[in-house]
N, C-alpha and C positions, 0 to 999 in steps of 0.2 A: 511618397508612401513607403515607410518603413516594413519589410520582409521577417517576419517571425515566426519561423519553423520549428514549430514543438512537436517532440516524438513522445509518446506516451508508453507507459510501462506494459499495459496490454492493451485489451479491444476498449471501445469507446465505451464507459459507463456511466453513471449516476456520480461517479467520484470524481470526473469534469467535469459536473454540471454548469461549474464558476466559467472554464473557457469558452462553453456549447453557449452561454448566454451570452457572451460577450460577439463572438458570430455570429448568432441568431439577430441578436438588435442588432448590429452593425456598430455596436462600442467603438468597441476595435478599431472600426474601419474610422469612425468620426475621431478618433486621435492619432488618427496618421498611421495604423498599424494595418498591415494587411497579414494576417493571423492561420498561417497554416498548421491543421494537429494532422499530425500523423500516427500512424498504428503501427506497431512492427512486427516482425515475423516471429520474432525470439525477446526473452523478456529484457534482453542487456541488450539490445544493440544497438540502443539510441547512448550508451556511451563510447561506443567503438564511431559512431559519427558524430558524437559533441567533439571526441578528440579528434578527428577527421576535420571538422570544419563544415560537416555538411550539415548539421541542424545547428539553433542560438539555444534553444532551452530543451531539457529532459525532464520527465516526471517519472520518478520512482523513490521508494522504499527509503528513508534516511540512511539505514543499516550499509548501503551501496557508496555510499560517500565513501566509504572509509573501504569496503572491500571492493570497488571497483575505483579506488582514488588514483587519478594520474598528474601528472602535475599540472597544474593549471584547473585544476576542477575548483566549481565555485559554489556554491549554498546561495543562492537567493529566499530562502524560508518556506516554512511551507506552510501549506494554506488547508491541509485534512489530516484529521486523524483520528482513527477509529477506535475499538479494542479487538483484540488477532490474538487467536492461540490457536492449539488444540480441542477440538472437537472430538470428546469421545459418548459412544452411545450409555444412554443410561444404565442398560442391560448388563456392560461390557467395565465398569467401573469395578467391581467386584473382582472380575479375571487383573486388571490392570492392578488394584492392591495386593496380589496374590502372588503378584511377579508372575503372570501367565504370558504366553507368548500373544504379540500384538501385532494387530496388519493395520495400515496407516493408510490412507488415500492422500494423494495430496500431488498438486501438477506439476511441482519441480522436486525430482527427487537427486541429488547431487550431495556430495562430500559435504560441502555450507548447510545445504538448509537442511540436511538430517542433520548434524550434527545441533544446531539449534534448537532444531524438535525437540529430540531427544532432551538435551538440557530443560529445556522446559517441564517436559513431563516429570521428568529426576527432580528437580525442584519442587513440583507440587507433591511429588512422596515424601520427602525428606519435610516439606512444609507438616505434613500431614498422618508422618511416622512409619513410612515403610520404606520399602527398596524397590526399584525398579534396575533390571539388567538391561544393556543397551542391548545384547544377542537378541531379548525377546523381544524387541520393537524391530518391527520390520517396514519399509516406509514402499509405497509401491506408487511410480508415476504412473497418473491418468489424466484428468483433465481440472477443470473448476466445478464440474456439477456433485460437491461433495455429496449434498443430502440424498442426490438421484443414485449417485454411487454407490452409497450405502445401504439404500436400500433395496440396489438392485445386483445388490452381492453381499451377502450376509457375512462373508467372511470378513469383509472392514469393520473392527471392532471404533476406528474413529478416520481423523480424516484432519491433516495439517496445514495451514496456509488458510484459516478460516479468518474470515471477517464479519464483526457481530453485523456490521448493516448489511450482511449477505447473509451467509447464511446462519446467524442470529436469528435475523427476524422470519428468513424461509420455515427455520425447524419450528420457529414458534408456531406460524401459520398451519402448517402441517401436523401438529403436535407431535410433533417427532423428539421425545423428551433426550434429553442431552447431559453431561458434563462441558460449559466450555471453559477451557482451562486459557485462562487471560492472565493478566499482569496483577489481578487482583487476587485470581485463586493460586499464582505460584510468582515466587520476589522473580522476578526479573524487569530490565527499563524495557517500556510498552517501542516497538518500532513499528506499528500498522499506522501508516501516516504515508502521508505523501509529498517531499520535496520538490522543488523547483531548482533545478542545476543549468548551471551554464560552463562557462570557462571563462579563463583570464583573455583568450585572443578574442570571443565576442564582447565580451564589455569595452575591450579596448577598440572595438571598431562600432557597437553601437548603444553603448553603457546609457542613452538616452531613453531607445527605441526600449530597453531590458526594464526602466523603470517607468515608462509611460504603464509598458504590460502587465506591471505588479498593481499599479495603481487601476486601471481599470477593471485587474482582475478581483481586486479589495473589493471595488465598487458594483461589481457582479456579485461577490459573496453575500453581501447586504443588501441587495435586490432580488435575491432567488429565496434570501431568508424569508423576506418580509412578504413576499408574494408567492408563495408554492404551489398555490395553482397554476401560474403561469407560468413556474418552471418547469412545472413536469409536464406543460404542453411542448416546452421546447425542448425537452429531453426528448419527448417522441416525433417532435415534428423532426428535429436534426437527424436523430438516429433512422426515424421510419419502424421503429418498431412499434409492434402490437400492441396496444393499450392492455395490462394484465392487472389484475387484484396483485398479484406478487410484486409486480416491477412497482407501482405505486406504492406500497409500503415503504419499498425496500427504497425509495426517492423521498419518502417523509422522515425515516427514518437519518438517511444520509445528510440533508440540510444543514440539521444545526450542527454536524459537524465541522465545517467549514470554518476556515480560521480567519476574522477579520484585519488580522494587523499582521500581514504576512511581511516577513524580515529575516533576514539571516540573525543566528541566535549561536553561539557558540558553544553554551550552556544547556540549552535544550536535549542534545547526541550527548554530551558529554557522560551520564552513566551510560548509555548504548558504549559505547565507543569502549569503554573499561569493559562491559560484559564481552564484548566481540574478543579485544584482546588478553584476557582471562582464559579464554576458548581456545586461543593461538594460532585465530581466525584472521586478524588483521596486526599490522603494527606500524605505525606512524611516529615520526618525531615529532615534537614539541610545534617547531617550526611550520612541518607539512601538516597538521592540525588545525593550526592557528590561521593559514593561510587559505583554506577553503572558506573560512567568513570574510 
């Protein structure tokens, strides 16, 4: 039995559904893989232990390839992706054309992912004919519970780091009426997706075991499609959490996002990777590029 230690980018969601079925059946286990997912404390540190040697696979953000790339990092493809932007309240659209000053929620607030926001938001004025100052965007770390946040503080005019199959479909629920500012409402390449990373030293010791887990995990995505009801029993069976009107939307939702012919793709990040170093957020050679597929 082959040992496969995946760290995941945060707490167990709807956006593993493809792993959680493949434990639940026992997939996994009937192709020689004994399938451990792990959660971590902080949202990077499954790549401080890909390059450690202490986990074989990591899931997180494509965008991470490149701003957490160290050598040996690998792209195995990725298997979700959503639409992600900015979230701002409807109310609050008006102040935001006006160039008025803006308070942001959102759970990591850092040098990276403000400077991204911001670009984003820039982008849908400039899309749209106005200006926004970066001084009047203010980005404030809290947690993930965007919609709870904002509305349990008036002073968040929106809220960063949104995911439509979160809280998309939450504010629809709630009629919590919205601007969500996505890859459609402002030009930038979409990164709300979820990769599969490894390295060069795990393929080299168990490059079998890496593709046995892509292929059953194919083989889950098109068994959780096809049968939804009995995914989102095992979303709640694995998790233990509370059967809710919200978690079930937001698991119908999720499904057909899932990508059936997961692959490393070299072209896929490729506008990601220009917009990050346009930003003079990252910068890689040709070489160190070429060699994460």
């Amino acid at each position: 039995m082959n040992t496969i230690k995946i760290a995941l980018e945060w707490f167990v969601n709807p956006d593993h559904l493809p792993f959680i079925a493949g434990v639940v059946t026992g997939k996994y286990k009937e192709a020689g893989l004994d399938v451990e997912i792990i959660q971590p404390e902080e949202h990077y540190d499954g790549f401080e232990d890909l390059k450690a040697g202490k986990i074989d696979i990591h899931v997180n953000e494509p965008l991470h390839l490149y701003e957490h790339h160290f050598d040996g990092i690998k792209s195995l493809g990725h298997f979700f992706e959503t639409r992600g932007g900015v979230m701002i309240r409807a109310d609050r659209v008006e102040k935001l054309r006006a160039n008025g000053k803006i308070k942001i929620t959102t759970p990591a607030s850092n040098p990276v992912t403000n400077k991204i926001g911001f670009e984003i938001i820039k982008r849908y004025a400039q899309k749209n004919g106005f200006v926004i100052d970066r001084e009047n965007v203010e980005f404030v770390e809290t947690d993930f519970w965007h919609i709870t946040n904002m509305k349990n503080d008036e002073s968040f005019d929106g809220a960063w780091l949104c995911f439509y199959n979160f809280e998309g479909v939450e504010a629809k629920m709630q009629g919590f009426e919205n601007l969500f500012i996505d890859q459609f409402e402002s030009p930038y390449p979409n990164f709300s997706a979820l990769e599969l990373m490894t390295s060069q030293a795990v393929i080299d010791e168990k490059a079998e075991a890496l593709s046995t887990f892509v292929e059953v995990t194919k083989e889950m995505v098109l068994a959780i499609q096809s049968s939804p009801v009995e995914a989102t029993s095992m979303y709640y069976d694995y998790t233990k959490e509370q059967r809710t009107p919200l978690m079930n939307k937001i698991i119908e939702d999720t499904l057909p996002r899932f990508e059936k012919n997961i692959k490393a793709d070299p072209l896929k990040w490729k506008d990601l990777y220009t917009f990050l170093e346009e930003l003079e957020l990252v910068r890689l050679s040709q070489a160190q590029y070429e060699k994460i597929w």
